[in-house]
C-alpha positions in Angstrom: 19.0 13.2 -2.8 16.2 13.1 -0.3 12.3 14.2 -1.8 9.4 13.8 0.6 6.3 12.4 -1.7 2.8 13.5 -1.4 -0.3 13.3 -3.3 -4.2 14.0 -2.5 -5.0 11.1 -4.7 -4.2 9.3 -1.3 -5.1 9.2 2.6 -3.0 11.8 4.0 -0.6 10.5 6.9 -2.4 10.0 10.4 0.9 10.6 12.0 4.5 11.9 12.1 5.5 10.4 8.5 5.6 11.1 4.8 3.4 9.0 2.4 6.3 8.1 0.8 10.2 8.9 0.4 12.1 9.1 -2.6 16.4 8.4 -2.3 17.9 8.0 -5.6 15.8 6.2 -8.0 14.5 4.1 -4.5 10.9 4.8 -3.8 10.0 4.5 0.1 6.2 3.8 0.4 4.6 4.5 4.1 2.2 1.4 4.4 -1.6 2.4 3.1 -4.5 1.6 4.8 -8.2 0.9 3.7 -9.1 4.8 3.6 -11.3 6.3 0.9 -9.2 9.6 0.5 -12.1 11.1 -1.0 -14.2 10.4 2.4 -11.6 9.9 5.0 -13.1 7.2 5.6 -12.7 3.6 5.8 -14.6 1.6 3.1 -17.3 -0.6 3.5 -17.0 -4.1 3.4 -14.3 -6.7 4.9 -11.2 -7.7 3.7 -11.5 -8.0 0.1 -12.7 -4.5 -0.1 -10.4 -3.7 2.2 -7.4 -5.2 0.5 -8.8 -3.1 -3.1 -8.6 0.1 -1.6 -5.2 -0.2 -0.1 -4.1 -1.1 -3.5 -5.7 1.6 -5.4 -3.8 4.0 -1.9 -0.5 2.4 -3.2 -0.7 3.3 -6.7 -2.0 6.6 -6.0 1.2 6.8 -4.2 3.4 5.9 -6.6 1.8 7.4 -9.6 2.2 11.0 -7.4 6.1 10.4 -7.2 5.8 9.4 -11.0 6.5 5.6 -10.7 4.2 2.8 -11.4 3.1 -0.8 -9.9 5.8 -2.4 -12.1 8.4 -0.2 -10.9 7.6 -1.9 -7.2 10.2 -4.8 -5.9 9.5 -5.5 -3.0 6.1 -5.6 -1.0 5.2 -6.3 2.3 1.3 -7.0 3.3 0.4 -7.4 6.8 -3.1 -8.6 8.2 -4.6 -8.9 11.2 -5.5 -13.1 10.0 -3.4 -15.2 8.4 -6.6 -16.5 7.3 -7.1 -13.5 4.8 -4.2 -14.8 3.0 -6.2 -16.4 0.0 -8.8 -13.5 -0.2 -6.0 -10.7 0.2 -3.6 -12.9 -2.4 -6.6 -12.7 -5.1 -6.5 -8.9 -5.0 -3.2 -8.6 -4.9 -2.8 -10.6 -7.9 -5.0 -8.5 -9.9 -2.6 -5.2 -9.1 0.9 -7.2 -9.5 -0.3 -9.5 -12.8 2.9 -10.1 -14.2 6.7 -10.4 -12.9 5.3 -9.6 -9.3 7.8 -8.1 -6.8 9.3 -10.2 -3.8 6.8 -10.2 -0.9 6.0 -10.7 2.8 3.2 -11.9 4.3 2.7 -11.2 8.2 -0.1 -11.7 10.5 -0.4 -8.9 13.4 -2.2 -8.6 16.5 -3.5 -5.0 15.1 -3.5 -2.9 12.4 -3.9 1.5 13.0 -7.5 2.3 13.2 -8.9 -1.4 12.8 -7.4 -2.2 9.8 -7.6 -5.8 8.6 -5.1 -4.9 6.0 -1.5 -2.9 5.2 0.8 -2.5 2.2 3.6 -0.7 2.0 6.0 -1.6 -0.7 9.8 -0.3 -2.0 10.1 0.6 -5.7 12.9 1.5 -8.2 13.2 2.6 -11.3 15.8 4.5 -13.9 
């Protein structure tokens, strides 16, 4: 079974995809970006900030599709600077406190609309 997840507590999709998908008791995210979905706007500040946001757009994701951080397993952060690691890492470790998911780390050339920062994770759950 195939449900298409979406939720106004995040950024709505800037293109052809869903914010996230649900197969089974899999939870697809879409990456999130550093949009305030209450502006539509990006929010101020570099990556730190940046980093905060996308994790509060991640677990306004999940929590629409009725799942939770600690259902997630597996992350995947990419930045524009490998450089961010340390400052992204200290945010991330504030959202994924205990028995964190596996993760990736890449460094792009780019990121849609400027972003210094993307998330998208997998979850599961019973």
């Amino acid at each position: 079974m195939k449900k298409i997840i979406s939720t106004t507590a995040a950024p709505a999709a800037v293109g052809p995809y869903s914010q996230a998908v649900r197969a089974g008791n899999f939870l697809f995210c879409s990456g999130q970006i550093p949009i305030d979905p209450a502006t539509g706007n990006f929010v101020e500040g570099g990556v730190e900030h940046q980093a905060e946001q996308v994790l509060k757009n991640v677990r306004a994701v999940l929590e629409g599709a009725g799942y939770s951080l600690s259902d997630v397993i597996k992350a995947t952060v990419f930045a524009t600077s490998m450089g961010d690691f340390a400052v992204v890492n200290g945010v991330y470790a504030r959202y994924f406190d205990k028995e964190p998911p596996a993760r990736s780390f890449v460094e792009v050339s780019a990121l849609p609309k400027g972003a210094l920062v993307e998330i998208e994770v997998v979850a599961w759950k019973e």
